[in-house]
N, C-alpha and C positions, 0 to 999 in steps of 0.2 A: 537337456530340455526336450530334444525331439523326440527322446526315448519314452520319456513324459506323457508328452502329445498324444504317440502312436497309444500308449495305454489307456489315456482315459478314452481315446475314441473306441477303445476296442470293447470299453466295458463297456458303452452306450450302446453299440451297437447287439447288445446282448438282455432282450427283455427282460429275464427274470433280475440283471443283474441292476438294471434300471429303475425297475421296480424296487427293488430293496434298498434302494439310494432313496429315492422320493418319500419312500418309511419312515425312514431313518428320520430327513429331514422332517417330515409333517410330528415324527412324534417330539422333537425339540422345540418345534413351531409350539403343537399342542402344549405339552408341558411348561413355555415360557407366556403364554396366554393363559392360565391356575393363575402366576406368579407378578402378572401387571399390577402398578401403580401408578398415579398419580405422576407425571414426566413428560418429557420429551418425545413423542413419537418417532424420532430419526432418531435417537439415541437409543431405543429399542428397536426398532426395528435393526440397528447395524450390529447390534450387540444378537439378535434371535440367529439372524442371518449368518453373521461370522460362526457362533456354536454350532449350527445344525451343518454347515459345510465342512466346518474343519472337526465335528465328530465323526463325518463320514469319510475322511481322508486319514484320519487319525487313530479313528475308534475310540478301546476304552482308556489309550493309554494318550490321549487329546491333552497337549501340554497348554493349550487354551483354557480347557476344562477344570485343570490340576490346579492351575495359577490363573485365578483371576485377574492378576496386576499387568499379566501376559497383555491380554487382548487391550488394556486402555495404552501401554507402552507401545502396541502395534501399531494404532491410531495414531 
């Protein structure tokens, strides 16, 4: 876990790499705001939020992403 810690502080501490974090996430944001219906707002909101962090932890092989039934099991 420390080893962890010390990594993600180091990628923050690194603009470009910061920047292309905050990407990532606003185009998942983007892309899941095409996709709203009719629902729960905390239920979307936890589901936008969950995918655009753990596709940036994950990328493209995002076992979130793969498996839907992942993220409501998470919960």
């Amino acid at each position: 876990m420390k080893e962890s810690h010390v990594l993600m502080h180091s990628m923050f501490r690194s603009k470009p790499n910061l920047t292309a974090m905050v990407g990532k996430i606003l185009n998942v944001v983007s892309n899941e705001l095409h996709q709203t219906h009719t629902g729960e707002l905390f239920s979307w909101i936890r589901h936008t939020i969950c995918l655009a962090n753990t596709n940036v932890v994950y990328g493209p092989s995002n076992p979130f992403s793969l498996n839907s039934q992942l993220e409501q099991s998470f919960w």
